[in-house]
Rosetta silent file (secondary structure, phi, psi, omega in degrees, C-alpha in Angstrom):
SEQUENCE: XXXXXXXXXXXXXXXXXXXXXXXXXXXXXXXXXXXXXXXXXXXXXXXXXXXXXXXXXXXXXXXXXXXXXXXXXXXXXXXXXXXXXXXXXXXXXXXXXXXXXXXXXXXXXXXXXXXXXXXXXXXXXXX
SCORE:     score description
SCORE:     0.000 S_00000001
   1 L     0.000  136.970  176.986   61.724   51.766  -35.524 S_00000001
   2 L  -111.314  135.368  179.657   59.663   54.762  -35.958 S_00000001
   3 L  -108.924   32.243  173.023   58.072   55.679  -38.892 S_00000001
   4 H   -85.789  -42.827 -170.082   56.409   59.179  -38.281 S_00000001
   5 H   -56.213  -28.483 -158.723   59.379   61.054  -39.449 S_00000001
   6 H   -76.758  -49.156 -173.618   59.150   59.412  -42.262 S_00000001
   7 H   -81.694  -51.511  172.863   55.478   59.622  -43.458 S_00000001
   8 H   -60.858   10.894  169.357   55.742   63.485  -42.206 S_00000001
   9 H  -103.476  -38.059 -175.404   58.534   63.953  -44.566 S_00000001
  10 H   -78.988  -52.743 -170.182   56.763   62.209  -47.404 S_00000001
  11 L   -96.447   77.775 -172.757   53.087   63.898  -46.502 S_00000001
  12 H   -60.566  -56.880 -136.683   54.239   67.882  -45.236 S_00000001
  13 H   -96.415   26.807  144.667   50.441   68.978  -44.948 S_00000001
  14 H   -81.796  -47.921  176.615   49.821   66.234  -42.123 S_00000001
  15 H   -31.455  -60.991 -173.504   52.093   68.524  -40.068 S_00000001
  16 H   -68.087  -33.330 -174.999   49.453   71.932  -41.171 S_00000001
  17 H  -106.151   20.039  156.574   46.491   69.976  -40.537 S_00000001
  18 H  -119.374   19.300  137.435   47.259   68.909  -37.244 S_00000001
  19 H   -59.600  -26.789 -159.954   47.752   72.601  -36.490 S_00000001
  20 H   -87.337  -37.842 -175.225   44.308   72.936  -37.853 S_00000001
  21 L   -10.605  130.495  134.505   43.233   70.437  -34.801 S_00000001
  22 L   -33.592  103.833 -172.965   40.424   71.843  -32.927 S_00000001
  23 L   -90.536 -174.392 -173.983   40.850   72.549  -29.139 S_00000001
  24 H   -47.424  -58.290 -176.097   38.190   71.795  -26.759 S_00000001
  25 H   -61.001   -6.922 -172.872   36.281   74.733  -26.399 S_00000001
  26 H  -103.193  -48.670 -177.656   35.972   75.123  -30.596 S_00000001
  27 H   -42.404  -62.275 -134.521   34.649   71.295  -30.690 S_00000001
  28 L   -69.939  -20.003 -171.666   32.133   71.745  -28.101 S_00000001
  29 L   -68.521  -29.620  176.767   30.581   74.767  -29.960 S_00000001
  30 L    67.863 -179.535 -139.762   30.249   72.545  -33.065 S_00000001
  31 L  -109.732  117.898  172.520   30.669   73.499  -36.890 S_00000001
  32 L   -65.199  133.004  172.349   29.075   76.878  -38.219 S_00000001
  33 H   -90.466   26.298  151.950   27.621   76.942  -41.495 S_00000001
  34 H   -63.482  -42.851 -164.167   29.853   79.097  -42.788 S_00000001
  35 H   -53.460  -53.771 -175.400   32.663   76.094  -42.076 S_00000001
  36 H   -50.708  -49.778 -174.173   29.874   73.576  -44.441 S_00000001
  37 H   -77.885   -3.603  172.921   30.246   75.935  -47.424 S_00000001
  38 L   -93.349   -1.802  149.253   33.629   76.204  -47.629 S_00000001
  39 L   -88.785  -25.269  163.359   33.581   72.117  -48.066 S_00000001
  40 L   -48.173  109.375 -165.342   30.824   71.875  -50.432 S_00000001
  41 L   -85.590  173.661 -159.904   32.308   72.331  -53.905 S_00000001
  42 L   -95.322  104.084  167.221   30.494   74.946  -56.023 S_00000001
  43 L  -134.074  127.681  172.772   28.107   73.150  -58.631 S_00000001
  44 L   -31.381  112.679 -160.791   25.628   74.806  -60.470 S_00000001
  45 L   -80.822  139.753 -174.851   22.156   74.040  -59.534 S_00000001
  46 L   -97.263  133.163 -155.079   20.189   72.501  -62.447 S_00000001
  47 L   -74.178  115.397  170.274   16.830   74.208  -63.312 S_00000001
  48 L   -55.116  164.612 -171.455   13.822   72.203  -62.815 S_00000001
  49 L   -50.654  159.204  164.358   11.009   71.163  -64.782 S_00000001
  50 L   -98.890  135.828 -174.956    8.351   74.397  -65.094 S_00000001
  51 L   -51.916  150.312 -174.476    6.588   74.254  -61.961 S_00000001
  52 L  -122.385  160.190 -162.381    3.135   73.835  -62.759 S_00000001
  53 L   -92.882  137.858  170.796    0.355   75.338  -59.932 S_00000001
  54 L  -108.731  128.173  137.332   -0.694   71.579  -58.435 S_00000001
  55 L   -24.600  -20.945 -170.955   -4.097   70.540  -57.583 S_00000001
  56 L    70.019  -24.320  165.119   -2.880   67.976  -54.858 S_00000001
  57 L   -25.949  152.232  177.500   -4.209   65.275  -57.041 S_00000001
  58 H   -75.996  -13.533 -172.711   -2.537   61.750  -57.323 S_00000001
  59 H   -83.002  -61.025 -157.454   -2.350   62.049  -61.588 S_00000001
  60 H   -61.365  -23.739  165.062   -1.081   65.422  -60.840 S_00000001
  61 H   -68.320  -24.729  175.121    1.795   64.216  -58.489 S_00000001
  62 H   -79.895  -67.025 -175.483    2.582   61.099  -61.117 S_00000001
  63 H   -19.118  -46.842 -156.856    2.546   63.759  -63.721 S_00000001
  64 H   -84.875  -20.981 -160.062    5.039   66.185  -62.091 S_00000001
  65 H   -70.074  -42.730 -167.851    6.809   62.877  -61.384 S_00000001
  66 H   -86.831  -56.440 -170.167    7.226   61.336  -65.090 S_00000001
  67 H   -63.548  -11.395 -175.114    8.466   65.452  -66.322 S_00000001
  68 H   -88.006   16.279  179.616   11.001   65.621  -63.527 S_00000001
  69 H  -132.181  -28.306  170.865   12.684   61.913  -64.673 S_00000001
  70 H   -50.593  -55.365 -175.438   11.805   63.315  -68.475 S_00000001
  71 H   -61.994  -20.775  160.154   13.980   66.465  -67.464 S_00000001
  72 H   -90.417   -7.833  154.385   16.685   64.420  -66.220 S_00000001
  73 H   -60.988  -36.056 -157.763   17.406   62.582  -68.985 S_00000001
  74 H   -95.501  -30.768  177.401   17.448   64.958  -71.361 S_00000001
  75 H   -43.504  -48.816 -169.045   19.563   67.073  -68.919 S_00000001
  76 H   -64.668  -61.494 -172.746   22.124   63.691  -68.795 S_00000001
  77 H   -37.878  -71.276 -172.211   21.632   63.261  -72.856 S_00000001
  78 H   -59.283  -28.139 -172.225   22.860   67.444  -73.267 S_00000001
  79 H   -63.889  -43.170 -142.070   25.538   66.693  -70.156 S_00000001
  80 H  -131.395  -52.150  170.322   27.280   63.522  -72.322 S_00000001
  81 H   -46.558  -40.287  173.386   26.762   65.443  -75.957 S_00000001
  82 H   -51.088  -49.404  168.909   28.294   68.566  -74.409 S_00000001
  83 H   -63.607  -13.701  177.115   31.116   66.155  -73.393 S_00000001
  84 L  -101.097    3.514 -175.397   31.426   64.666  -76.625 S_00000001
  85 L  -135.867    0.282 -177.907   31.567   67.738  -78.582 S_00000001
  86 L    63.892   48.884 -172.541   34.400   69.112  -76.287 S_00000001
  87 L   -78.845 -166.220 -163.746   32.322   71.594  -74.340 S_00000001
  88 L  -105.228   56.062 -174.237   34.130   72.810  -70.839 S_00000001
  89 L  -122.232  164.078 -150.661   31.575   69.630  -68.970 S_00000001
  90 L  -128.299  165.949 -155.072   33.941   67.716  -67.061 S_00000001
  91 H   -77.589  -75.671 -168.167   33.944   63.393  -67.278 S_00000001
  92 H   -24.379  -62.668  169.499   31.906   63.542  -63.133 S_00000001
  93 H   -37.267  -42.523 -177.509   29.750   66.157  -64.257 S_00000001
  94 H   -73.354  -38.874 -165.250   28.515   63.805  -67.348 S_00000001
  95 H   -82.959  -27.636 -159.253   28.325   60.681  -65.127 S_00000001
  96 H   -90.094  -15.071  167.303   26.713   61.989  -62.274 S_00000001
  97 H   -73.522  -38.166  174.658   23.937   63.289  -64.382 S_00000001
  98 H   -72.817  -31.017 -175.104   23.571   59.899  -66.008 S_00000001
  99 H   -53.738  -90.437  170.508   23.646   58.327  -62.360 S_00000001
 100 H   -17.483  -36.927 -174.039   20.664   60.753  -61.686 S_00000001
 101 H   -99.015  -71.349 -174.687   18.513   60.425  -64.433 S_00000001
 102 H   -47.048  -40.121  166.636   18.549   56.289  -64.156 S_00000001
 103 H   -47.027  -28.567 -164.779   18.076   56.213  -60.282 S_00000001
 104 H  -105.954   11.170  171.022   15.141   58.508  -60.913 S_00000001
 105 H  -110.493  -46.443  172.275   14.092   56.477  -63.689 S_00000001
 106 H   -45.625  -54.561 -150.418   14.494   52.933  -61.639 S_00000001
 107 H   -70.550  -25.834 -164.955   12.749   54.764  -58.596 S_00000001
 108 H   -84.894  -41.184 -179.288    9.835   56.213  -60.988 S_00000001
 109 H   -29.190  -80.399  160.813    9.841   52.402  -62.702 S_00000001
 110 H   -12.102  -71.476 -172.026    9.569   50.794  -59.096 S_00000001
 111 H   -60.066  -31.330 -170.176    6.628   53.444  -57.944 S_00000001
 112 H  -108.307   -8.355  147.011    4.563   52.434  -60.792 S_00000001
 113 H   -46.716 -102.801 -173.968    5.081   48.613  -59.905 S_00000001
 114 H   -40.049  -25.608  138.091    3.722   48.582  -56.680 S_00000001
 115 H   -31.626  -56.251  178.178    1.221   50.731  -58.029 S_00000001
 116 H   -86.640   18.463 -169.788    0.156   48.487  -60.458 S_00000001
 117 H  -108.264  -66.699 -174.877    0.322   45.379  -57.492 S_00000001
 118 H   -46.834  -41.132  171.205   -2.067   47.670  -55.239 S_00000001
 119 H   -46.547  -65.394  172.204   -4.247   47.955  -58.410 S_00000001
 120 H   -56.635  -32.503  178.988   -4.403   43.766  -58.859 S_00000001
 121 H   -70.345  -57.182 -164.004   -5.035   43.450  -55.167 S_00000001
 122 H   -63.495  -22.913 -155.670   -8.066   45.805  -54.821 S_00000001
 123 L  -106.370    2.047  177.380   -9.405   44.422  -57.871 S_00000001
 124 L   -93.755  -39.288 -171.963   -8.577   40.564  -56.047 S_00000001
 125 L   -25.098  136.308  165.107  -11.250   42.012  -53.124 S_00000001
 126 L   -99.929  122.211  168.691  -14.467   40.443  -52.581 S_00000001
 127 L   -92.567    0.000    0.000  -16.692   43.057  -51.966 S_00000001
């Protein structure tokens, strides 16, 4: 028994996107990036910390390091008040900011571990 009629009657727009197929000669050329932005949904890029002129120091790179995981918190904190006050921020928007600010809070956490390991080793050295 065949069940294609069946799932194309239940799904129409398998039918349109295997019209959409590629043929050979569009494959081999590969995907223009006009093609990427029309999959990419449109979200608002969120404004960074203010850049500060850097020195190349290592304080100054921890520095820029602690306000960029400061700025994403408090971005995720206004992101989940906005949501909570019935602003137009959508339930993704709110989580994916909170995602963001703890990853970049683990990852800054992490960075100042192994910091502080390399620190106990050199200071294990016999010189």
């Amino acid at each position: 028994m065949n069940q294609l009629p069946a799932i194309r009657a239940a799904f129409p727009t398998l039918s349109s996107l295997q019209a959409m197929r590629p043929d050979a000669a569009s494959a081999a050329r590969g995907i223009r990036p006009g093609d990427l932005r029309e999959l990419t949904p449109n979200l608002a890029p969120t404004s960074a910390p203010e850049a500060r002129p850097s020195d190349g120091s290592f304080s100054s790179l921890l520095g820029r390091m602690v306000s960029e995981v400061s700025h994403k918190q408090s971005v995720a904190a206004q992101t989940v008040a906005g949501l909570q006050s019935g602003q137009p921020v959508t339930l993704h928007q709110a989580m994916i900011s909170m995602e963001e600010a703890s990853v970049s809070f683990t990852l800054m956490a992490e960075v100042r571990n192994k910091l502080l390991e390399s620190y106990q080793e050199l200071m294990r050295m016999q010189v």
